[in-house]
Backbone bond lengths (Angstrom), bond angles and torsions (degrees), N, CA, C in turn:
res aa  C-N    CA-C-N  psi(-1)  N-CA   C-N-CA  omega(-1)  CA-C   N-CA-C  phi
1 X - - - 1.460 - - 1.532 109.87 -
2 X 1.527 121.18 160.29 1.223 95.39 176.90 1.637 104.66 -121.16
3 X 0.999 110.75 161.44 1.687 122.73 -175.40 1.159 126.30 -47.55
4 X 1.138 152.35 87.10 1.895 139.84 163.72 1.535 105.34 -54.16
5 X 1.437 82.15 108.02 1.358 85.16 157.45 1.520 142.43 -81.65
6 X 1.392 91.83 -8.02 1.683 97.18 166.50 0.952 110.28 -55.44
7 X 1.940 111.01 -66.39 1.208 111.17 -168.45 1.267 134.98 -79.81
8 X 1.570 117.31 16.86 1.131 126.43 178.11 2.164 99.19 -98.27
9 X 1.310 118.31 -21.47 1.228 130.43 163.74 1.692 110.21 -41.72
10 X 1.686 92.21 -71.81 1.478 108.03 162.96 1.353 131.22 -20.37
11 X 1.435 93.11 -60.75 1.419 115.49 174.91 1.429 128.70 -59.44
12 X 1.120 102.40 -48.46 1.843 115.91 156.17 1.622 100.21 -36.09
13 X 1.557 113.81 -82.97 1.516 131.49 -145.99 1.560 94.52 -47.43
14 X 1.518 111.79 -51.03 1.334 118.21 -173.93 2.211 119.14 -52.34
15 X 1.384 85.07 -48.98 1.915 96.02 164.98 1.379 110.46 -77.93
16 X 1.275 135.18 -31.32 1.242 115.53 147.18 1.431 146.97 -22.34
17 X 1.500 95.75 -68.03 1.866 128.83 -150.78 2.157 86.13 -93.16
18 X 1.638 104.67 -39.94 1.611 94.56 -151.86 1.457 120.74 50.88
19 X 1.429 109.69 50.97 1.436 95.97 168.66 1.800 79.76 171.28
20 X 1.820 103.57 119.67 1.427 96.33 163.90 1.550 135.54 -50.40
21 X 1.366 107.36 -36.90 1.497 127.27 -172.51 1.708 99.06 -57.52
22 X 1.012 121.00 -37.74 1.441 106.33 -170.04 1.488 106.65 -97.11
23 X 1.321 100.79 -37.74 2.215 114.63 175.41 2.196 89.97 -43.92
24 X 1.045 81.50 -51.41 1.689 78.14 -163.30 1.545 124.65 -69.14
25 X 1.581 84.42 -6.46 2.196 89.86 -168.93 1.456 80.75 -98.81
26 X 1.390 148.96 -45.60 1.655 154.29 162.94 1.644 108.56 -25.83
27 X 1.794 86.59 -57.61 1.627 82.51 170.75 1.744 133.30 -70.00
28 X 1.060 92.62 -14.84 1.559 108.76 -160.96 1.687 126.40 64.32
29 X 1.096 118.11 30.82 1.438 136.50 152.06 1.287 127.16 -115.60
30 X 1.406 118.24 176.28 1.828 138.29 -158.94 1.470 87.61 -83.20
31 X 1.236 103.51 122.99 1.454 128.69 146.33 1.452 106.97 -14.89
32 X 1.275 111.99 -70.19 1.933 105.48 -173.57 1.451 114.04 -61.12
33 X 1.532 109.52 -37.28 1.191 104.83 -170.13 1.499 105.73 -65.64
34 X 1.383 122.64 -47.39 1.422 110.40 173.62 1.656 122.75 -57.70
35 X 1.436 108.69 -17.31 1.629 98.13 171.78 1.305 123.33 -76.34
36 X 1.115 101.60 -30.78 1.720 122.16 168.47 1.725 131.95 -77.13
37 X 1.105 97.18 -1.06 1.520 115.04 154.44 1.306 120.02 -112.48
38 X 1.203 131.15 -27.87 1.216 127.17 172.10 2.066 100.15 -79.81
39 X 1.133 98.30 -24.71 1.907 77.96 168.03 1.046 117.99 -77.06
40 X 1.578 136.11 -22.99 0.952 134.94 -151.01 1.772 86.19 -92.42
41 X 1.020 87.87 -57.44 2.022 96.43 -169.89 2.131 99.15 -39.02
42 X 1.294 110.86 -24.66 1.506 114.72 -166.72 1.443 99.05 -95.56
43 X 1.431 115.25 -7.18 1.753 114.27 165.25 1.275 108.34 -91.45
44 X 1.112 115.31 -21.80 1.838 119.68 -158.24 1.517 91.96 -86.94
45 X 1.556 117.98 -48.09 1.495 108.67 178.58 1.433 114.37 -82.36
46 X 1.600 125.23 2.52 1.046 114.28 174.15 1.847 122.13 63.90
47 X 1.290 99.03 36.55 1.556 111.78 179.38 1.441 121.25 178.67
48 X 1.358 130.38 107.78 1.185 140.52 -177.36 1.796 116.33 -32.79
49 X 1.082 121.09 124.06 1.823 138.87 169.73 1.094 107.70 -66.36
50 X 1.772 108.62 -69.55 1.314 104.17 -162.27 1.328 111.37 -140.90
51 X 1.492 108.37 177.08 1.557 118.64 -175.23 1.752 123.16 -99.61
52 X 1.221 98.05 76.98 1.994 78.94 -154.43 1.860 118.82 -71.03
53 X 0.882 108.98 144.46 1.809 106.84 177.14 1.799 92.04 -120.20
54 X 1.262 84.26 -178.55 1.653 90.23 178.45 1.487 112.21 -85.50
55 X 1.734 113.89 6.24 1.717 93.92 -163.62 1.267 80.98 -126.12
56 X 1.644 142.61 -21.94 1.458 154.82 -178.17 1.065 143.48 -175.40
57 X 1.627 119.91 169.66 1.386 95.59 -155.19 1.671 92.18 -118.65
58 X 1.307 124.04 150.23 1.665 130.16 133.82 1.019 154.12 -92.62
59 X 1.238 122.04 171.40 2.124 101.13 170.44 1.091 104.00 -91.71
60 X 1.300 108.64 -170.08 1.410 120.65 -159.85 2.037 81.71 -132.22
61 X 1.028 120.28 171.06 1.236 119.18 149.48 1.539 123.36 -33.83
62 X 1.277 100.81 -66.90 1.573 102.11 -158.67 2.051 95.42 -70.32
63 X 1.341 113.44 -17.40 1.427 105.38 -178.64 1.588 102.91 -86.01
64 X 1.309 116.77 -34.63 2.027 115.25 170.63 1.488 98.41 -48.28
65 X 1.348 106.07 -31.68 1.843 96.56 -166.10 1.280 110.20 -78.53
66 X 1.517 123.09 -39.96 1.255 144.31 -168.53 1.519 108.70 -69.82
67 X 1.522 122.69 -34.38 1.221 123.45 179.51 0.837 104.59 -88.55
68 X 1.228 149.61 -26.32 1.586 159.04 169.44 1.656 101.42 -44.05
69 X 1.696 91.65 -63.35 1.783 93.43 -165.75 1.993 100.73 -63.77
70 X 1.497 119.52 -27.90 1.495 117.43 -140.68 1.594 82.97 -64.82
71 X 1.522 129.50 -27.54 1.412 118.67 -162.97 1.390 115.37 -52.42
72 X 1.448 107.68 -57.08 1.435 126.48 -162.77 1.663 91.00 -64.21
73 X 1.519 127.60 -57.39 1.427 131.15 -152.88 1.726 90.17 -63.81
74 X 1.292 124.75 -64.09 1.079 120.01 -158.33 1.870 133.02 -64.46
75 X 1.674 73.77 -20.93 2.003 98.16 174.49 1.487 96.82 -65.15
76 X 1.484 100.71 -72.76 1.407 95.01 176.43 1.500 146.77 -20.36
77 X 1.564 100.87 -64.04 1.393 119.02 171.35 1.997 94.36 -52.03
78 X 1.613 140.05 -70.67 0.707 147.75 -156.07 2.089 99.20 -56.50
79 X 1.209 121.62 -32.03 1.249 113.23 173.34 1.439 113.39 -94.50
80 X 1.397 125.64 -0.85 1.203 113.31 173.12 1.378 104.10 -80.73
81 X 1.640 111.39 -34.86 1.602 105.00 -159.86 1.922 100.77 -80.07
82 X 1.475 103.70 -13.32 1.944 87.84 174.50 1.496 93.08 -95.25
83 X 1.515 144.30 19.06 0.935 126.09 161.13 1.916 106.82 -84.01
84 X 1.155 113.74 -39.05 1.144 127.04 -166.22 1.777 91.38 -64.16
85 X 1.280 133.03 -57.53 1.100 142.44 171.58 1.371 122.73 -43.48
86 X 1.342 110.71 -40.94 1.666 121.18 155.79 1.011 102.13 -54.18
87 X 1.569 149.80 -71.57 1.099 135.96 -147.81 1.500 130.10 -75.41
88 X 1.725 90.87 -12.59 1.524 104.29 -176.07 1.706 101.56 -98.73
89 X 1.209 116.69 1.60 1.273 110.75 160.24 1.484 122.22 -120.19
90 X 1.138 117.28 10.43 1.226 136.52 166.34 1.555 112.18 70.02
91 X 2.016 95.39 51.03 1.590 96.83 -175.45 1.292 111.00 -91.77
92 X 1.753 144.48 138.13 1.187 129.21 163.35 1.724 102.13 -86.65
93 X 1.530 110.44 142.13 1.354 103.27 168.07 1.632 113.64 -169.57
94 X 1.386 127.70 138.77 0.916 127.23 -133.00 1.893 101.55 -143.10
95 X 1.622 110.61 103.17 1.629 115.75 -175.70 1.017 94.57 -106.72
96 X 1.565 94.05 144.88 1.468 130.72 -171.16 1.852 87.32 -114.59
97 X 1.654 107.21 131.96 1.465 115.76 147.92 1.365 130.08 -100.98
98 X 1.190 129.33 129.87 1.164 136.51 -171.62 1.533 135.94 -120.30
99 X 1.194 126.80 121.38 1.938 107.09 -177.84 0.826 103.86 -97.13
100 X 1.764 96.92 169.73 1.789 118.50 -151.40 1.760 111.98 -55.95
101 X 1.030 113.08 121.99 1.374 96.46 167.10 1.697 110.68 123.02
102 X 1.439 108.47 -29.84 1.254 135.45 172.57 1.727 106.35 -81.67
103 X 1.586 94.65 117.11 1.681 107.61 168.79 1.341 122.75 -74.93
104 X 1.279 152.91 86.61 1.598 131.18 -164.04 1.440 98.80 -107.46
105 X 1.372 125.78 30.10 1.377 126.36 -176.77 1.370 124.08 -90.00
106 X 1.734 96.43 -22.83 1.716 83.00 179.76 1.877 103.16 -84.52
107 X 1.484 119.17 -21.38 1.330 115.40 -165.35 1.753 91.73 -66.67
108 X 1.140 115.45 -51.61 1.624 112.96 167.04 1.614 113.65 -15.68
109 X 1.450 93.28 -69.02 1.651 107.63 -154.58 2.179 91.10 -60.49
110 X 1.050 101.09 -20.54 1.204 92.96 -168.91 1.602 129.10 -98.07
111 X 1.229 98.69 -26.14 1.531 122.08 138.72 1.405 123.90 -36.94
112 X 1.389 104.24 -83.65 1.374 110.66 174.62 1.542 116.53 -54.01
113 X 1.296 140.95 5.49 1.637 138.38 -162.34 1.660 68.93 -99.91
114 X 1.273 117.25 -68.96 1.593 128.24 -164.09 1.992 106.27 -52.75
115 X 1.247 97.87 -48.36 1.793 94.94 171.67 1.065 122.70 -111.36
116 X 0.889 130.08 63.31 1.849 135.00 -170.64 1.602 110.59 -44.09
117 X 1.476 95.05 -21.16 1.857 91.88 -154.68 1.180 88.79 -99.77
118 X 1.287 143.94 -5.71 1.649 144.83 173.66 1.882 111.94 -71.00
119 X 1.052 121.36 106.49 1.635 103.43 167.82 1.602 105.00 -90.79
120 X 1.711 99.43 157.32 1.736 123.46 -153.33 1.513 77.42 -139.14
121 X 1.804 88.62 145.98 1.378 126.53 179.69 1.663 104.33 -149.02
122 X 1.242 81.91 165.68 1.791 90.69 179.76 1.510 125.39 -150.94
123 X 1.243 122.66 126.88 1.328 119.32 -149.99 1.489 89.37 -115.70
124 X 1.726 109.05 132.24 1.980 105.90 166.78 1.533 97.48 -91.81
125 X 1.106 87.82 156.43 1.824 108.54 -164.25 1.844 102.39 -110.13
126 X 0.903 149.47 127.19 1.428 153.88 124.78 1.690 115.85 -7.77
127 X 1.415 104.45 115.63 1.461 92.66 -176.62 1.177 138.07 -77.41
128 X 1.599 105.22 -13.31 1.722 110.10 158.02 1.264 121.08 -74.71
129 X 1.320 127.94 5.96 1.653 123.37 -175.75 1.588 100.05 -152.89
130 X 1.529 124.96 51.47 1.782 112.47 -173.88 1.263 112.24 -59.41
131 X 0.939 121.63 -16.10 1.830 132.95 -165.77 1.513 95.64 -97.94
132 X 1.137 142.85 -19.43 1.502 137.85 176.11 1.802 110.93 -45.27
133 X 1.896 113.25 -40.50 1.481 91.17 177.33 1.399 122.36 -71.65
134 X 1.364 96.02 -43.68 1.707 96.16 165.14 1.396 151.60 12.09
135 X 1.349 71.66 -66.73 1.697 126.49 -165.36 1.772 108.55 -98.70
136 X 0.912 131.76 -34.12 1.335 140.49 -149.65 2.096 94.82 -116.21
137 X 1.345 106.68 -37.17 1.128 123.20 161.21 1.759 106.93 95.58
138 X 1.650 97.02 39.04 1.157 123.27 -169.73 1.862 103.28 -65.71
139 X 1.775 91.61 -53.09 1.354 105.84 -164.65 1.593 102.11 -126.48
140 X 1.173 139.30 152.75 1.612 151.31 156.48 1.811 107.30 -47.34
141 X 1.501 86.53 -65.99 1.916 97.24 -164.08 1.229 88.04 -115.08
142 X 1.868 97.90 155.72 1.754 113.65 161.31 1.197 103.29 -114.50
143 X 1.401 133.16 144.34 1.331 151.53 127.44 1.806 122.13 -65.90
144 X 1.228 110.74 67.13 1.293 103.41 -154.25 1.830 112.40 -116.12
145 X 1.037 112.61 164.07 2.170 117.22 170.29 1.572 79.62 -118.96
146 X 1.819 72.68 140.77 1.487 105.09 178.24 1.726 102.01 -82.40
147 X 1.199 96.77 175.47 1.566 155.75 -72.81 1.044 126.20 12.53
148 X 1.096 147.82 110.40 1.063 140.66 145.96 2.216 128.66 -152.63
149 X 1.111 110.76 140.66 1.372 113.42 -161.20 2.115 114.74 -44.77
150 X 1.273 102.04 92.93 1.478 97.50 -169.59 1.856 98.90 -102.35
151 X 1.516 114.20 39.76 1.338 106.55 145.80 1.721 130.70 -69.74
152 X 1.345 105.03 146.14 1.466 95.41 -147.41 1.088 140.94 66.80
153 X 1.029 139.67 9.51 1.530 149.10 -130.66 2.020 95.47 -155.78
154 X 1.753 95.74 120.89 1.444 71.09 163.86 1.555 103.07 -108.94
155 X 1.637 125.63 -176.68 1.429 119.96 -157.30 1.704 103.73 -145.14
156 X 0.936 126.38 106.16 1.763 127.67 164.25 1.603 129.58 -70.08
157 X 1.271 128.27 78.08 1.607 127.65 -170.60 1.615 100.74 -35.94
158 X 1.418 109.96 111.34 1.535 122.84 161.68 2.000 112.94 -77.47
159 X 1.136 92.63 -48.51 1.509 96.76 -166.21 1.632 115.67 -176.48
160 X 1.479 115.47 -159.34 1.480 125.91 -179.84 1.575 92.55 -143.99
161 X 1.292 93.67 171.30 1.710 109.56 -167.13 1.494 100.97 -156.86
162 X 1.490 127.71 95.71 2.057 94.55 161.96 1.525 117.57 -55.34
163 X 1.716 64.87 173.44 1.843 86.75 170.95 1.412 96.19 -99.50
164 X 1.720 98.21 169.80 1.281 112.82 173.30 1.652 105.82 -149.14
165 X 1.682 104.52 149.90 1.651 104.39 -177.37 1.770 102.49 -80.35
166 X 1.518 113.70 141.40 2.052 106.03 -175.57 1.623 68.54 -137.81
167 X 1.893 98.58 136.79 1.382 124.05 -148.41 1.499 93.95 -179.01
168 X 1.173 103.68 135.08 1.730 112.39 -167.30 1.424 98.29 -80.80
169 X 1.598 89.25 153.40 1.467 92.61 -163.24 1.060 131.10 -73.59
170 X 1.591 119.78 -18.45 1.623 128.99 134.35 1.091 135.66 -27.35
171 X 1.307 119.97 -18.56 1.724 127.82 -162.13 1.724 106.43 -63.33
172 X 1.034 137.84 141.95 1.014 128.69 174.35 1.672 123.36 -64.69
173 X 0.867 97.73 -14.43 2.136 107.90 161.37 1.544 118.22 -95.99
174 X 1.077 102.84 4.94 1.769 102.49 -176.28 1.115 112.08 -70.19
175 X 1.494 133.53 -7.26 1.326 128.33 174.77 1.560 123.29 -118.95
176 X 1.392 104.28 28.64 1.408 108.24 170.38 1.804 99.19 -92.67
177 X 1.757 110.63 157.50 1.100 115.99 175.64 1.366 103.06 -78.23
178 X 1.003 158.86 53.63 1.357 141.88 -161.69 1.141 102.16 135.65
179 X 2.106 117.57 163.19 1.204 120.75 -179.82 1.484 101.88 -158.64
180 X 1.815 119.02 143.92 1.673 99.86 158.01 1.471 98.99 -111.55
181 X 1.629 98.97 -155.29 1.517 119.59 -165.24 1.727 107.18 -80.73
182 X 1.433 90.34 -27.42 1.746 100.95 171.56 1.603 134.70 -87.45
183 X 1.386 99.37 3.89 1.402 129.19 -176.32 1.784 107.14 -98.43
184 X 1.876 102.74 -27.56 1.780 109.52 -171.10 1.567 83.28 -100.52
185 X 1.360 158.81 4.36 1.015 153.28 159.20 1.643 126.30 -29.59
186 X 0.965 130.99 116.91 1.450 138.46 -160.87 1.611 121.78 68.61
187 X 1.732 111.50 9.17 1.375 118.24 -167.53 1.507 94.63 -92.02
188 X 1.554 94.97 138.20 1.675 95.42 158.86 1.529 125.78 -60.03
189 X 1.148 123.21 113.20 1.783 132.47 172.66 1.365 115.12 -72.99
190 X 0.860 114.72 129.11 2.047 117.11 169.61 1.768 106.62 -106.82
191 X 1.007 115.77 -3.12 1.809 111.79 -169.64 1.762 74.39 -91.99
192 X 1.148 127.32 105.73 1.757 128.78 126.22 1.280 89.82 -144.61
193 X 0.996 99.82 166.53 1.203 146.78 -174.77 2.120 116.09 -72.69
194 X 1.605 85.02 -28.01 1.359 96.34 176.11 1.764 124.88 -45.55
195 X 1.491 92.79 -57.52 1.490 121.51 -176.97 1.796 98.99 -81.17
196 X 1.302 107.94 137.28 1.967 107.06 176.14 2.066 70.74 -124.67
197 X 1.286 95.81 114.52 1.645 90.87 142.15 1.323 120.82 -105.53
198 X 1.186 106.68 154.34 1.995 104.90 178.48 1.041 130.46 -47.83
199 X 1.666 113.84 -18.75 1.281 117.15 -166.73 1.941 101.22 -147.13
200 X 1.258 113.21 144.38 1.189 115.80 143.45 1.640 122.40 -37.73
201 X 1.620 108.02 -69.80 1.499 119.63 170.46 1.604 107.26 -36.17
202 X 1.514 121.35 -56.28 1.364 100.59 -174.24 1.618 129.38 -67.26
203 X 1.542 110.59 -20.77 1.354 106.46 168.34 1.448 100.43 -74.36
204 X 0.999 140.08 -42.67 1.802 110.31 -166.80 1.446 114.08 -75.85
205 X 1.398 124.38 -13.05 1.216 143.89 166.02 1.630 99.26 -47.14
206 X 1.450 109.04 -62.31 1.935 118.67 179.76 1.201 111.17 -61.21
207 X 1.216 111.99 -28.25 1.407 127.57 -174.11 2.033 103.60 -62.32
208 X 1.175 87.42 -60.53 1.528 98.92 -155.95 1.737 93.12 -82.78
209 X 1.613 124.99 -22.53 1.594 113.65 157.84 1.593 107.17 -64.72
210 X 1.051 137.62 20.49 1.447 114.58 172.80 1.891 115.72 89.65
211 X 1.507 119.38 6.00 1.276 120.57 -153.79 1.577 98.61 -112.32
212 X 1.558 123.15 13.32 1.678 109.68 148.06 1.471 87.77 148.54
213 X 1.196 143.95 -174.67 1.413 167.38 -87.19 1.482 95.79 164.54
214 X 1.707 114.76 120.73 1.792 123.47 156.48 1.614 100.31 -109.65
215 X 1.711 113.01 154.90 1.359 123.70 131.34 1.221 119.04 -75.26
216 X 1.171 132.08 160.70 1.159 120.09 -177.10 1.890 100.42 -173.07
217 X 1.331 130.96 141.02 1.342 126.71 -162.22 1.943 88.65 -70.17
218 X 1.498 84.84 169.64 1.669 88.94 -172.78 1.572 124.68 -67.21
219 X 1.802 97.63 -39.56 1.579 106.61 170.16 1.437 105.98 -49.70
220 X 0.618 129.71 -51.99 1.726 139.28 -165.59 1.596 111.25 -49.59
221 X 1.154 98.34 -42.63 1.964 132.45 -176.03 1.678 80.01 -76.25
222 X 1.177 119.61 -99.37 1.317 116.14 -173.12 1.802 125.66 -17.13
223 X 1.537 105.90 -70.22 1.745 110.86 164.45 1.135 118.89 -31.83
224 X 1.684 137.39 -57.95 1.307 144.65 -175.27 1.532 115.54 -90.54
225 X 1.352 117.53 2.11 1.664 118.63 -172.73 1.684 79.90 -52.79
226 X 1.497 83.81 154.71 2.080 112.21 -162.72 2.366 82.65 -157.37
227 X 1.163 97.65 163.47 1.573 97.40 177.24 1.239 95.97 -129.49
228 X 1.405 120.42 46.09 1.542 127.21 140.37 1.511 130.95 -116.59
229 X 1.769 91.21 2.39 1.331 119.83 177.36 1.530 118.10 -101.04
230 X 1.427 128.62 172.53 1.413 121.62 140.21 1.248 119.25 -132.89
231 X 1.014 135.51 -168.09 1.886 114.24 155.87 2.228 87.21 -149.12
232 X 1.449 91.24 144.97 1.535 86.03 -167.71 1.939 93.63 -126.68
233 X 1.686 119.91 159.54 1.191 102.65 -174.24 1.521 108.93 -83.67
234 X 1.256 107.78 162.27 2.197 115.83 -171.00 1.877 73.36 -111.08
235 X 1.433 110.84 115.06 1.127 127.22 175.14 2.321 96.55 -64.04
236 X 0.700 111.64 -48.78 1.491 117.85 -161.27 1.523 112.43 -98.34
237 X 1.597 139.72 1.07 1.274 151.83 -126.34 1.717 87.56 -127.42
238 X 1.315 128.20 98.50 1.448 131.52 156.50 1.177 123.46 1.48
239 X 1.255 149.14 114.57 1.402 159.37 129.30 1.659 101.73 -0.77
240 X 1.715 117.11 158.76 1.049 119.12 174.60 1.961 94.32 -127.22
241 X 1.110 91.55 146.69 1.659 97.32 -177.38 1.941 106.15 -101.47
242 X 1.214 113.13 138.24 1.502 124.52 -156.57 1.543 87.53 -117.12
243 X 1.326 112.78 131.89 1.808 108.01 167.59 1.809 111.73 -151.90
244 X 1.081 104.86 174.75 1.328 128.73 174.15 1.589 101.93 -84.52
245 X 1.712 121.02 151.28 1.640 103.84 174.60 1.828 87.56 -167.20
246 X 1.281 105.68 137.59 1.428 122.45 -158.53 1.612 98.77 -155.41
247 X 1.317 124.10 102.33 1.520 136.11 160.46 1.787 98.61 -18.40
248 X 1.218 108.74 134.84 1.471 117.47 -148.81 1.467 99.19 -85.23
249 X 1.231 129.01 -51.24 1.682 133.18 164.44 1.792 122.50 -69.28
250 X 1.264 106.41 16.08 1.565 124.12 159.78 1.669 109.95 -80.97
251 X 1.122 122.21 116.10 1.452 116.59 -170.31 1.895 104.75 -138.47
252 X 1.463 105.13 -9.42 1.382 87.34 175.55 1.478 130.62 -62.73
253 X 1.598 85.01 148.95 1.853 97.00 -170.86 1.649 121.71 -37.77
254 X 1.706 113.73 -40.14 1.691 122.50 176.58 1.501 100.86 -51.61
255 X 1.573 123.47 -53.69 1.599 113.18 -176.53 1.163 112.52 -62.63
256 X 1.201 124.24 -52.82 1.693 123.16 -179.49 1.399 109.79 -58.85
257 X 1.393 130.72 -53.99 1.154 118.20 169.45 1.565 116.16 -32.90
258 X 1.346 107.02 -63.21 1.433 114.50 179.58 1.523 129.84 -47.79
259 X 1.326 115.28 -57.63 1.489 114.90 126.93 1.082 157.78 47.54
260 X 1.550 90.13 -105.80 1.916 117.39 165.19 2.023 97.34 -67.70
261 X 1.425 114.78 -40.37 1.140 117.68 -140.89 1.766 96.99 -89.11
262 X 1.184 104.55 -27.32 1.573 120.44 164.50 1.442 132.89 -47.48
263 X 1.585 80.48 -60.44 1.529 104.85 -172.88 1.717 113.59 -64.32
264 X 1.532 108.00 -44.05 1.301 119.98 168.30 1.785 113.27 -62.89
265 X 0.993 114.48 -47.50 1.721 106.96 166.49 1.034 115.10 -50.93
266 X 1.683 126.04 -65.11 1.064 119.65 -172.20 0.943 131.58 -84.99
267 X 1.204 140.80 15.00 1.560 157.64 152.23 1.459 83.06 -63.27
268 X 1.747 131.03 -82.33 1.165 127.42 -118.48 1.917 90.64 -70.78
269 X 1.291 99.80 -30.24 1.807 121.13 -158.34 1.661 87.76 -65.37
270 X 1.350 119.15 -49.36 1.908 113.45 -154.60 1.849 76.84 -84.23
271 X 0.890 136.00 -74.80 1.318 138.76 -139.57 2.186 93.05 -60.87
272 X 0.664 134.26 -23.21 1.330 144.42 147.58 1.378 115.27 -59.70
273 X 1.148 137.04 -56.25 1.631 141.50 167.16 1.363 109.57 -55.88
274 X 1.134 114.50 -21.30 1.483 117.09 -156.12 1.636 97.14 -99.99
275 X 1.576 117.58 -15.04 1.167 118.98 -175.79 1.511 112.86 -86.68
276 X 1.725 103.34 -43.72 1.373 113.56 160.91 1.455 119.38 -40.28
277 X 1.692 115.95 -58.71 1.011 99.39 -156.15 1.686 98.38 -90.89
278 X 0.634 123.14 -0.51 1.598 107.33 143.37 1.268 155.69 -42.79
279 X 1.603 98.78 -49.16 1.704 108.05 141.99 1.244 149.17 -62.32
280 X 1.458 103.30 -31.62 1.319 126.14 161.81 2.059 126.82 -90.69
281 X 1.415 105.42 -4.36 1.373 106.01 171.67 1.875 113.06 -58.57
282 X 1.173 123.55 -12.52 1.402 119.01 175.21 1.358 139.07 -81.82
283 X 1.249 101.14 20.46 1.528 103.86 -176.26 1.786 94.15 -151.69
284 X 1.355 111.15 143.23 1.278 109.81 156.91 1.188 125.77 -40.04
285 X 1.377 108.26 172.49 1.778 108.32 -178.21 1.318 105.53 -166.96
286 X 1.514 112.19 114.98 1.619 116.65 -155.54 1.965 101.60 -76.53
């Protein structure tokens, strides 16, 4: 079958809002009419979305899954059609994706001094899937921390980053200068892979209710510092590797330019951060 994308729009507003009444005033249509497309859309896929009560609505599995995927499908579709629009106005322009925590602004600023006539965008990436714009053809280049699937993909070593343990500031270890792997022993962990929460924000949110202990690279610690948090250094806890990432049979001159011009910023930018936070890795940091 093939997809409506309207009504997969719909479908969003509705897992959004949890509650037709507001999905439908967002949308700017009648209440029924949005109930009546979203049933229909739940015949067409042949599997129930949601759970309705009279006070709200939920997903169902197959709709957690469905809203999950609508992000990537719908971004997409939304950058193909301003790509198509670029071309009919004869825009060159060139997005960079990036994960949380990762600066790609000065390689920008430096780029653009060299191409003025190019406009730059920037897409945040999901940390269980950074390679999804890539791929989806969201973004040109990644600015990305590994793990992540770089088949197909070629990759430029930017740098290293520690980790650090972020642990509410109550925790009964929150006030050591330092930490190892044998020190987080019997602690509840939230960094697998198991759990995808929607947000960065919502794991440190669990974090800081008392609901387990993340590693997490230091930028990352830094972006979300909250002063109900801390994040302390794991003396012994693996390095995270920082890179450049560009679909491997992409060869035009704007990416490579970009690139060379990247790679040299951000080398000079992490390997500078990296000096800072060296001096300053000894003390907590709320």
């Amino acid at each position: 079958m093939d997809l409506d994308l309207r009504k997969l729009r719909y479908f969003v507003a509705v897992a959004e809002q949890r509650h037709f009444g507001r999905a439908a005033r967002q949308l700017y249509i009648a209440q029924p009419v949005l109930s009546r497309q979203i049933k229909v859309f739940e015949r067409e896929l042949d599997c129930e979305l949601l759970v309705r009560s009279t006070r709200s609505v939920e997903l169902t599995a197959a709709g957690k899954q469905l809203y999950e995927e609508a992000q990537g499908i719908l971004a997409a579709v939304d950058a193909a059609v301003r790509r198509v629009h670029d071309a009919d106005h004869g825009v060159r322009r060139l997005v960079v994706a990036f994960s949380a925590g990762l600066h790609v602004s000065e390689a920008i600023l430096a780029f653009t001094a060299r191409h003025p006539d190019v406009e730059t965008d920037v897409v945040p990436v999901r940390w269980w899937e950074p390679d999804a714009p890539l791929r989806d053809g969201r973004a040109q280049i990644g600015y990305l921390r590994r793990p992540f699937d770089d088949s197909g993909l070629r990759t430029i070593p930017v740098g290293h980053e520690p980790r650090v343990a972020c642990l509410p500031a109550a925790h009964r270890l929150a006030d050591r200068p330092e930490l190892t792997r044998a020190d987080l022993d019997g602690e509840r962990m939230l960094d697998t892979p198991a759990r995808r929460t929607s947000s960065l924000e919502e794991k440190f949110e669990r974090i800081a209710a008392g609901h387990g202990i993340v590693l997490v690279p230091l930028s990352v610690a830094h972006s979300y510092a909250r002063p109900d948090l801390v994040h302390l250094p794991v003396t012994d806890a693996p390095g995270v590797e920082t890179c450049l990432a560009v679909v491997a049979d992409r060869r035009e001159k704007l990416l490579r330019d970009f690139l060379d011009i990247a790679t040299a910023t951000l080398r000079q930018a992490t390997s500078a951060a990296g000096s800072l936070g060296g001096e300053a890795n000894g003390a907590p940091t709320a």
